[in-house]
C-alpha positions in Angstrom: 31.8 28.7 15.6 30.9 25.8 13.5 27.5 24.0 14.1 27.5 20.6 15.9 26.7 17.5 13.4 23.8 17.0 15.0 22.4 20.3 14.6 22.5 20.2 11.3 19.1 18.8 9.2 21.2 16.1 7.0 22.1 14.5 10.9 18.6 14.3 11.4 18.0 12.7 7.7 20.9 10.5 7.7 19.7 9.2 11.6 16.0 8.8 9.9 17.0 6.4 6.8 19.9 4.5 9.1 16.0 3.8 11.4 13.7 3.1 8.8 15.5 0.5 6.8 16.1 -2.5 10.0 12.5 -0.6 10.7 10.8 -2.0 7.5 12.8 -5.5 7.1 13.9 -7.1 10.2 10.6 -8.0 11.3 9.2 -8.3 7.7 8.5 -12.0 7.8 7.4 -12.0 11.1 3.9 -13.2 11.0 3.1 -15.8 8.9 0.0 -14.5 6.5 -2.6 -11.5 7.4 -6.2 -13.3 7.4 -8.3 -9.7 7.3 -6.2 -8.5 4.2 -6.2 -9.9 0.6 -2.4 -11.4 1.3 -3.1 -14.7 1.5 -5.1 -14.7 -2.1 -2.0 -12.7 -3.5 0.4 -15.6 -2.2 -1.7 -18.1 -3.1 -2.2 -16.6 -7.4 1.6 -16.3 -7.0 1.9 -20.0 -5.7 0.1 -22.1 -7.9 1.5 -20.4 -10.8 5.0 -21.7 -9.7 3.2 -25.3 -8.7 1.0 -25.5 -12.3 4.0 -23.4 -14.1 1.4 -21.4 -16.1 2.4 -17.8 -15.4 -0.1 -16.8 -17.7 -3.5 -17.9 -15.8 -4.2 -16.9 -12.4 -5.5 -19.8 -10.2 -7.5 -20.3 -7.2 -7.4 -23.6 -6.3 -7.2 -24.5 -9.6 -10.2 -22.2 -10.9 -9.9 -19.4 -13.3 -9.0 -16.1 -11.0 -10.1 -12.6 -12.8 -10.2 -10.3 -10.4 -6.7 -8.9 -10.8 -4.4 -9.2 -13.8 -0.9 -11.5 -13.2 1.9 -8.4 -12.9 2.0 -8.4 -8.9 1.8 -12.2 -8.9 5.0 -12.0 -11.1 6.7 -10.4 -9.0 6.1 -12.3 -5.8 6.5 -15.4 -8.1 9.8 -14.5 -8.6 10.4 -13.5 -4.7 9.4 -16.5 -4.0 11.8 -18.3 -6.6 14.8 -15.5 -5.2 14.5 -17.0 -1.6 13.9 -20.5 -2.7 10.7 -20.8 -0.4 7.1 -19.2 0.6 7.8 -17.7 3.6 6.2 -14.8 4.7 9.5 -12.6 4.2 9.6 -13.4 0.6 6.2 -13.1 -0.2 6.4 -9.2 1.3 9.4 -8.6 -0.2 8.7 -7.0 -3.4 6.4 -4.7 -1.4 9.2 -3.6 0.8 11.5 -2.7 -1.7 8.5 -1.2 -3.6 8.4 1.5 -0.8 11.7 2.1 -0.6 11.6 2.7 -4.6 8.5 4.8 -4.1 10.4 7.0 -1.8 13.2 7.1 -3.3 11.2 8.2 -6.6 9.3 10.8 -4.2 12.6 12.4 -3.2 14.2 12.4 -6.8 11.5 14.0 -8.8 10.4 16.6 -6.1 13.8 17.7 -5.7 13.9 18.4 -9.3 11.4 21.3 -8.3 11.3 22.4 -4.8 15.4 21.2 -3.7 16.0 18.4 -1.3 14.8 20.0 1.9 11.4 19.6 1.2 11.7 16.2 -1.2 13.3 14.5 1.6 10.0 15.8 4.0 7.7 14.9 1.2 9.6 11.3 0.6 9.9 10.4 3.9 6.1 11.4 5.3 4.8 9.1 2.3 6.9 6.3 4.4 6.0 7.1 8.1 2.3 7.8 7.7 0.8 5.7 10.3 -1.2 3.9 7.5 2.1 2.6 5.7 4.6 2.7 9.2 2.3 0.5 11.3 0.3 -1.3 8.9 0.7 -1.5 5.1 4.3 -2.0 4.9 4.0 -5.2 6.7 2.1 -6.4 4.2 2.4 -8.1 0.7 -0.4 -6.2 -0.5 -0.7 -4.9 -4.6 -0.9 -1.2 -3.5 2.4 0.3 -2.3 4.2 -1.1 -5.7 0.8 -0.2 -7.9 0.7 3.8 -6.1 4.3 3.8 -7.1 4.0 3.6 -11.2 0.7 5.9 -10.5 2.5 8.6 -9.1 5.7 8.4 -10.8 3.5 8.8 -14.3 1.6 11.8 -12.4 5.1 13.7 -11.6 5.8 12.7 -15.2 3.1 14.9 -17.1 4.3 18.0 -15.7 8.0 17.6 -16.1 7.9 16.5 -19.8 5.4 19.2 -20.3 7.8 22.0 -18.8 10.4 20.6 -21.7 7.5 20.2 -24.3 8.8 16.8 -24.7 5.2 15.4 -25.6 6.4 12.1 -26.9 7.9 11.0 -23.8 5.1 12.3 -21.6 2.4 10.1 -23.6 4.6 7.2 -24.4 6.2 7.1 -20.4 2.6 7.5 -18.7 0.9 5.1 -20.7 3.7 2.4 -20.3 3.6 2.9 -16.4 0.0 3.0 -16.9 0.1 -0.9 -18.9 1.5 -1.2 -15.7 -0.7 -0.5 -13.7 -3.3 -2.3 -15.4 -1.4 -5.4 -15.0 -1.6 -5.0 -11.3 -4.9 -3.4 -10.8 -7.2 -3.3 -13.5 -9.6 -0.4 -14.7 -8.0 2.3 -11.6 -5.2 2.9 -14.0 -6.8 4.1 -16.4 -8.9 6.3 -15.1 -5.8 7.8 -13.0 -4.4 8.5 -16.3 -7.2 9.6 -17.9 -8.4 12.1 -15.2 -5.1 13.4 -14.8 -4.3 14.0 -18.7 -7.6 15.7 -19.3 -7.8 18.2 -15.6 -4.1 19.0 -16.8 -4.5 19.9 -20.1 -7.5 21.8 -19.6 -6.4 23.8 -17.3 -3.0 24.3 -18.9 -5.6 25.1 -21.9 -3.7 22.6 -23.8 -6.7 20.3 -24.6 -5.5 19.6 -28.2 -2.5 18.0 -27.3 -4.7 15.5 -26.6 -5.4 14.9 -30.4 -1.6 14.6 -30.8 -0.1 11.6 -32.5 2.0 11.6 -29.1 -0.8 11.2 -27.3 -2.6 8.8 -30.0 1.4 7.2 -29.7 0.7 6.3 -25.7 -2.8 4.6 -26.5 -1.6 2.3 -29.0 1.4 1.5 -26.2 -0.8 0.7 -24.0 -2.9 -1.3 -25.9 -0.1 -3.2 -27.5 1.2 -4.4 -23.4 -2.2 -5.3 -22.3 -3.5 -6.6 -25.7 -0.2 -9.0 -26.4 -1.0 -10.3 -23.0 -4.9 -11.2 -23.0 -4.3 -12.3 -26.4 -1.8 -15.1 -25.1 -4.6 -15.7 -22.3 -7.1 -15.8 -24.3 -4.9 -18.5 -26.3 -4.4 -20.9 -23.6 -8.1 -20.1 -22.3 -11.4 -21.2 -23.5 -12.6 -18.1 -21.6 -14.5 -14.6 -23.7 -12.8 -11.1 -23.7 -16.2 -10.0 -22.1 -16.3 -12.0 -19.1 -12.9 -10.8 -18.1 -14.1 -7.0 -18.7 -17.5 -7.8 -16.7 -15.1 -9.0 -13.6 -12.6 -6.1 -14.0 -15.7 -3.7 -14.7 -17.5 -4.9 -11.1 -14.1 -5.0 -9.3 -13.5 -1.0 -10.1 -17.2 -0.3 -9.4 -18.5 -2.2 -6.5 -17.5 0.0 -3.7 -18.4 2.9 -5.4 -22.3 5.0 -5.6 -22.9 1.8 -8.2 -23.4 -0.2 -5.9 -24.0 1.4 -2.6 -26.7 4.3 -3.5 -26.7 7.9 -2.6 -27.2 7.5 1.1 -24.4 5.7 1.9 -22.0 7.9 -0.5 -23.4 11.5 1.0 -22.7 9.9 4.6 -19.2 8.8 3.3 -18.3 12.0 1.9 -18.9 13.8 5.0 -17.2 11.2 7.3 -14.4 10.7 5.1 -11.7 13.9 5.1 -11.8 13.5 8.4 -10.9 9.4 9.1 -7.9 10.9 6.5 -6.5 12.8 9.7 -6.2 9.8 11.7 -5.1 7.0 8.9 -2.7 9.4 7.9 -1.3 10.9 11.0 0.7 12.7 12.2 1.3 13.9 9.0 -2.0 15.3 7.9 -2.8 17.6 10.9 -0.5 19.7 8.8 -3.7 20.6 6.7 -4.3 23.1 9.5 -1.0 24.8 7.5 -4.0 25.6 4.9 -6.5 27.6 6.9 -5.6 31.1 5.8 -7.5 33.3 4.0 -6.6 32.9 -0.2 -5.3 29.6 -0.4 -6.3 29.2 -3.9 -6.4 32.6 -5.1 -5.4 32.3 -8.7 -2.0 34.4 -9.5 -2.2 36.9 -11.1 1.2 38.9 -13.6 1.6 41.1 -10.5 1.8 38.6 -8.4 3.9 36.8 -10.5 6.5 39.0 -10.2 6.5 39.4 -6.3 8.1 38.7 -3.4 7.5 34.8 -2.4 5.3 36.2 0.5 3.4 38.2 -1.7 2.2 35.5 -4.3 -0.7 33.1 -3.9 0.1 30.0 -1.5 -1.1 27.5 -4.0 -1.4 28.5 -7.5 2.2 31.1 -6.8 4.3 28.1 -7.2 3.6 26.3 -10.6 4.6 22.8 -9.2 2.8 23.1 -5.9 -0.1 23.8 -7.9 -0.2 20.5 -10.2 0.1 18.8 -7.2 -2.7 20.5 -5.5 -4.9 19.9 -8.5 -3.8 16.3 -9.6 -4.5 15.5 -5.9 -7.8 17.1 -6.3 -9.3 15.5 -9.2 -8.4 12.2 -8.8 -9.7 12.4 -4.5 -13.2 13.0 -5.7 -13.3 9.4 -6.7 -12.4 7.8 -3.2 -14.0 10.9 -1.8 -17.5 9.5 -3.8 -17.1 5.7 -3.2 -18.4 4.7 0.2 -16.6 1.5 0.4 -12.7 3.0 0.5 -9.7 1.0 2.1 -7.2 4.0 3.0 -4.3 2.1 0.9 -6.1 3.2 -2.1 -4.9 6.6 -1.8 -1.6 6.0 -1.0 -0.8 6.9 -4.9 -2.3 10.5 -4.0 -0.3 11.2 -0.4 2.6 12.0 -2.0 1.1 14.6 -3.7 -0.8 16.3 -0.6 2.6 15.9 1.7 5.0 17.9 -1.2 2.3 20.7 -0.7 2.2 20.6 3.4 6.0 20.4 3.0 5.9 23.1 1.0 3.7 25.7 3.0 5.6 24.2 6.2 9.4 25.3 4.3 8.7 28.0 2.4 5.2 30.1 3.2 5.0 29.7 7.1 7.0 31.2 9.6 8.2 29.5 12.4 6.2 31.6 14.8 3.2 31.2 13.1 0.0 30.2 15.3 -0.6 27.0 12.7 2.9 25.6 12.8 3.6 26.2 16.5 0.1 24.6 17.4 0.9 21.4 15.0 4.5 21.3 16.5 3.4 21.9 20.2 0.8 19.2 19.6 3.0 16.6 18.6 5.9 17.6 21.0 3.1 16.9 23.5 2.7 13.6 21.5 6.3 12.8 21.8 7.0 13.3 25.5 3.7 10.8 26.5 4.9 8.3 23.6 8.5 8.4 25.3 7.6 7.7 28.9 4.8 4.7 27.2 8.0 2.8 26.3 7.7 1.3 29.7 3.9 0.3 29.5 4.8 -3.3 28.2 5.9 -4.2 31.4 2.5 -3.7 32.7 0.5 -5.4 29.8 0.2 -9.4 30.2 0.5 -10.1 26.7 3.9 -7.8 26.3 5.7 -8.3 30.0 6.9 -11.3 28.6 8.4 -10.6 25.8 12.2 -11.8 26.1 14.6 -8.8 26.4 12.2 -6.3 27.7 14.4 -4.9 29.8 17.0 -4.3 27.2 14.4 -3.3 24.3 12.2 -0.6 26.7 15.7 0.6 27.8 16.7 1.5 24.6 13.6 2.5 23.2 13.2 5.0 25.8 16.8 6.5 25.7 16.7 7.3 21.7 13.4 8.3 21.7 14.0 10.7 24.8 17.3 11.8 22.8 15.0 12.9 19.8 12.3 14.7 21.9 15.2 16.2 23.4 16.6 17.4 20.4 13.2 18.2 19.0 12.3 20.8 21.8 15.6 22.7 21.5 16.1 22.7 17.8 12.6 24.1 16.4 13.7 24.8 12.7 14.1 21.0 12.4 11.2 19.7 14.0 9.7 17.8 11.0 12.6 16.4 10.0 13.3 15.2 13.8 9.5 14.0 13.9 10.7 11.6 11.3 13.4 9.9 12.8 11.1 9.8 16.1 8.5 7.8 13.8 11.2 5.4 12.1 12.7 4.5 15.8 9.1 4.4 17.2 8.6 1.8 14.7 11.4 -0.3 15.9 10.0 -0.3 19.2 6.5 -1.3 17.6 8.4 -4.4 16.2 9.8 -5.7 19.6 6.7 -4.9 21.2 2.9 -4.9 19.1 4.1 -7.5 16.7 4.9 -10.6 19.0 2.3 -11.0 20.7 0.3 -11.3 17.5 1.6 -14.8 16.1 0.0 -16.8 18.1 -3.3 -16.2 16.1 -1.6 -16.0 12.6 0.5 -19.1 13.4 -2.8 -21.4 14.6 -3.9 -21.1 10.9 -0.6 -22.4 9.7 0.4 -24.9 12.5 -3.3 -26.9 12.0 -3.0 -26.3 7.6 0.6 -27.3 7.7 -0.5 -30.6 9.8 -3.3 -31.8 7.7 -0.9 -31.1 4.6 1.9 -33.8 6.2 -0.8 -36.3 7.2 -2.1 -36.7 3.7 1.3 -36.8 1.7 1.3 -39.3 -0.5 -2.7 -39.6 -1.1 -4.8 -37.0 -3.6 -6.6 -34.6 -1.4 -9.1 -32.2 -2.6 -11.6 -29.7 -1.0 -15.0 -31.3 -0.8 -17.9 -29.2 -2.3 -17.9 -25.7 -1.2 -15.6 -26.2 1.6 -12.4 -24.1 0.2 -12.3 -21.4 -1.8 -15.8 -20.3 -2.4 -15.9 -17.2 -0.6 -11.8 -16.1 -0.3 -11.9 -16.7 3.8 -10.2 -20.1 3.4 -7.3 -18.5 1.2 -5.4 -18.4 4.1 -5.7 -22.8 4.6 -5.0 -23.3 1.1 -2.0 -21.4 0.7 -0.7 -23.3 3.3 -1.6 -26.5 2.7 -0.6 -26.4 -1.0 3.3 -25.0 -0.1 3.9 -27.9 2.1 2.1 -30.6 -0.3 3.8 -29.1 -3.6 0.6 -29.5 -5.4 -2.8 -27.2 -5.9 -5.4 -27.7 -4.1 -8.3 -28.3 -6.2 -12.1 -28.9 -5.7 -14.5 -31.6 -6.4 -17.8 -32.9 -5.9 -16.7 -36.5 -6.5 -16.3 -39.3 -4.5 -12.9 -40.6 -5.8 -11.1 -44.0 -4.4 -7.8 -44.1 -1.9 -8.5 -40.1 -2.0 -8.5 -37.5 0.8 -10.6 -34.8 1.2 -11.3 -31.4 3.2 -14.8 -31.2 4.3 -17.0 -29.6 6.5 -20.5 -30.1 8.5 -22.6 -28.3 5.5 -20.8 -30.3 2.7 -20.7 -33.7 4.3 -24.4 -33.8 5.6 -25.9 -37.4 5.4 -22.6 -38.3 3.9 -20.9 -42.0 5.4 -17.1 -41.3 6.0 -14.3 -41.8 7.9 -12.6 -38.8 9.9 -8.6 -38.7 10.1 -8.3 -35.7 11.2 -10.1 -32.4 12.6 -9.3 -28.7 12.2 -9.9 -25.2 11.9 -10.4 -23.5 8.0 -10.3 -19.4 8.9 -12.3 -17.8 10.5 -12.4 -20.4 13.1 -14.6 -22.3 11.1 -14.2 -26.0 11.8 -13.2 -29.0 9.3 -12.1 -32.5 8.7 -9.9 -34.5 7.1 -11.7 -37.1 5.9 -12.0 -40.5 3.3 -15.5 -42.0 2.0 
C-alpha cells in the first residue's frame, strides 16, 4: 500500500518553505524603523549616500561615519534605488533575501556531506530559531547577510581541502572574507584566521599555511579592501590610523578590553545557557549530546565499524569540522561580556548540522533524549495551538480587524500539524518546522500590529517637521541630532521627506531653520514653529533666531 503524500517527509518540507516565504515578506515592511536596533543608522549611511551621491564616504548627518565599512550600505542603497523609495520594506529587503540565500547555501553545501534529510533540518533550524523567526528577520540589520559569507567561507575550507584544491580554498575564503570586512570590520578576519589555523593544525597541515595559495588569498584580500580605502583616503582628508583606531575599538569594546575579568567570568557562566532560550526550540537538542564519549577521538578500529560503533563526533569527519569550527570561534562570544545573540548567527549553522546529525543518524527514536525533547515540544505545541485564541482576550490584540478569520485559521493548521506531529514520530522535526513557519504567520496578524503605533509616532512627528520647513535650510542645532546615535531614527526621517542631509551647526545663519532642544537653546532669543519629540521621547523644537 503506497504511503499517503502527507506521510511522507518532502510533504512536510514542501508545506514548510510554501509557510516561511509569505512568513518572512508579507509583513516585512510593516513597521516603519526599529529605534532599540542599529536600523535606523544603517538606513540613514545608506540614505545620504544616495542624497550626497558619494558611495564612497559613509555619512551621518553629514559627518564622517567609521564605524562600519560601506558594503551593507551598498546594498540597501541599491534596495532603495530597486523600489524607487525608503520604505521600511526596501530598506529590509536585502536582509530577507540574505536569509533565504543563507539557507539556501546551508542546505546545498550540507547536502554535499550528510544528503538532504539532514541539510534541509540544518537549513531550515538556522531560519526558524526564535532569534531569526521572531526578531532578526524583521530587521535590516548587517548580520544575517554578513553570517552568510562567514559560513559559506567556513563550509569552504573543508570541501576544497577534501579535493586538495588549495588555490580555491585560500583565494574563495579570503574573497568572501574582503567581504566581510566590507560589512563588518576586524570580525572577519579573525573568523578566518581562527578557523585556518584550528583547521590546519589539527588536520596537521600547518605548512599549508606557508603556501603561495595561502600567501595568494592575503594579497586578495588586501587588494579588495586596499583599492577601496585607497579611493577613500583620496576623496578624504582623513589618516589610515584613525580609521584602524575606530575599527580596532568597535571589535574590542564589548569584549574583557573593556569590561574586566568580573564581568567576562559572570558572562561565561550565564551565557550557554541564555543560548537555550535565544535559540529555541532548536537548541534543547543539545540534550542529544549528554552521553558518555561524545568526543572520543576515532580510532582505525573504529574507523572501520558499524556507524553505532564509531565515536559520535569525531566518527564522522564532517560532523567533526563543524564541531570544532563552532568551537574555536564560540570562545570569542563566549569571552566578551557584551554579546548581542545575532553575532553568532554565522556559527548556528554549524551547531544545528551536528544536532541534526545525532537526531538522524546516532539516536534512536526511542531513545530517552529524543523522546524527552520531542515530548517537550509536543507539550509546547498543543498549549501554543489552543493560545491562538488569547488575542481575543488581550485589549491591544481583540481589535485587530479579522480576528475572527485569522485565530480561525491559525488554530486549524496549527492543530493539523500537532495532529500530524503526534501520530507521525519519525518526522517530528521536520513537522516542528512547518509548526514554526505557520506560527510565524500568526505572529504577523497578531504581535506585530499592535506595535506601530510607537514606531509610527517617531515618523508621523519627523515626517511633520520635515513638510513644515520645505523650502528653508534647516539644520540640527548644537548637539541636538546625532551626537549620541538615539536621534538616528528623526533624522532618517526627516532627511527622506526633505531630499537633503541633515547637517549640524553651531551657527546662527539668516531665513534658516533649526532643530533644537532645551540644553542647546539655553539663554538663546528665538522663535518656536513647531514642537516635537527626537527618540527616546526626548522633546524638541522647530525653531528660527
Amino acid at each position: 500500500m503506497q504511503t499517503p503524500f502527507y506521510q511522507r517527509p518532502v510533504f512536510w518540507q514542501l508545506l514548510s518553505v510554501a509557510l516561511l516565504i509569505p512568513a518572512l515578506f508579507s509583513y516585512l515592511g510593516y513597521l516603519p524603523l526599529d529605534t532599540g536596533t542599529d536600523e535606523p543608522r544603517r538606513a540613514l549611511v545608506a540614505l545620504e549616500m544616495i542624497l550626497s551621491g558619494d558611495y564612497l564616504t559613509p555619512t551621518l548627518n553629514g559627518e564622517l561615519y567609521f564605524n562600519k565599512p560601506p558594503l551593507y550600505n551598498w546594498l540597501i542603497a541599491a534596495s532603495f534605488h530597486l523600489f524607487g523609495n525608503y520604505s521600511s520594506f526596501a530598506l529590509r529587503f536585502p536582509m530577507a533575501v540574505s536569509l533565504v540565500l543563507y539557507g539556501l547555501t546551508i542546505y546545498l553545501l550540507v547536502k554535499k556531506q550528510l544528503g538532504p534529510r539532514i541539510a534541509f533540518a540544518a537549513a531550515l533550524m538556522l531560519v526558524t530559531n526564535t532569534r531569526i523567526l521572531l526578531y532578526d528577520s524583521m530587521l535590516g540589520l548587517i548580520d544575517i547577510t554578513f553570517s552568510w559569507l562567514t559560513y559559506t567561507a567556513f563550509i569552504l575550507v573543508y570541501q576544497f581541502d577534501k579535493k586538495r584544491n588549495y588555490w580555491a580554498l585560500f583565494l574563495t575564503t579570503y574573497l568572501l572574507t574582503a567581504l566581510g570586512f566590507m560589512m563588518k570590520g576586524l570580525p572577519s578576519l579573525v573568523f578566518q584566521g581562527l578557523t585556518l589555523l584550528a583547521y590546519f593544525l589539527y588536520t596537521r597541515q600547518f605548512r599549508k599555511l606557508f603556501s603561495p595559495a595561502h600567501f595568494a588569498g592575503i594579497g586578495l584580500f588586501l587588494l579588495i579592501i586596499g583599492s577601496y580605502y585607497l579611493a577613500y583616503f583620496d576623496r578624504n582628508n582623513i589618516t589610515p590610523e584613525k580609521i584602524a583606531a575606530v575599527l580596532f575599538d568597535e571589535s574590542a569594546k564589548r569584549t574583557v578590553v573593556k569590561f574586566g575579568i568580573k564581568e567576562t567570568v559572570l558572562h561565561m557562566l550565564t551565557f550557554p545557557f541564555e543560548m537555550l532560550y535565544h535559540y529555541a526550540p532548536w537548541m534543547l537538542l543539545v540534550i542529544l549530546l549528554v552521553r558518555k564519549g561524545v568526543f572520543r577521538r576515532a580510532s582505525r578500529s573504529t574507523e572501520a565499524g558499524t556507524l553505532a560503533e564509531k565515536p559520535l563526533i569525531t566518527g564522522q569527519p564532517f560532523i567533526l569540522f563543524n564541531a570544532l569550527i563552532f568551537l574555536v570561534n564560540f570562545v570569542i562570544y563566549w569571552s566578551s561580556p557584551q554579546v548581542y545573540a545575532r553575532y553568532l548567527f554565522m556559527l548556528l549553522p554549524l551547531l544545528f548540522t551536528v544536532f541534526a546529525y545525532v537526531y538522524y543518524e546516532r539516536t534512536s527514536p526511542t531513545d530517552w533524549r529524543r523522546r524527552g525533547w520531542e515530548g517537550f515540544m509536543g507539550l509546547v505545541l498543543v498549549v501554543v495551538t489552543i493560545g491562538a485564541w488569547v488575542p481575543f482576550f488581550h485589549p491591544e490584540t481583540k481589535v485587530i480587524p479579522g480576528l475572527w478569520w485569522k485565530c480561525s485559521v491559525l488554530f486549524i493548521v496549527l492543530g493539523f500539524i500537532v495532529y500530524h506531529y503526534i501520530r507521525q514520530p519519525e518526522h517530528r522535526l521536520v513537522i516542528l518546522i512547518a509548526f514554526l513557519a505557520m506560527f510565524r504567520i500568526g505572529f504577523n496578524w497578531m504581535v506585530i500590529p499592535p506595535r506601530l503605533a510607537h514606531r509610527l509616532a517617531y515618523k508621523d512627528s519627523s515626517e511633520r517637521i520635515a513638510r513644515q520647513s520645505l523650502g528653508k535650510h534647516l539644520y540640527g542645532y548644537k548637539q541636538t541630532i546625532g551626537s549620541d546615535g538615539q536621534t538616528d531614527v528623526n533624522s532618517f526621517h526627516i532627511e527622506a521627506v526633505r531630499g537633503e542631509i541633515l547637517r549640524k551647526t553651531d551657527r546662527k545663519l539668516p531665513n534658516t531653520l533649526y532643530i533644537a532642544d532645551s540644553v542647546s537653546l539655553g539663554q538663546e532669543s528665538y522663535q518656536t514653529l513647531s514642537e516635537f519629540d527626537l527618540f527616546d521621547r526626548h522633546p524638541a523644537k522647530l525653531v528660527r533666531f
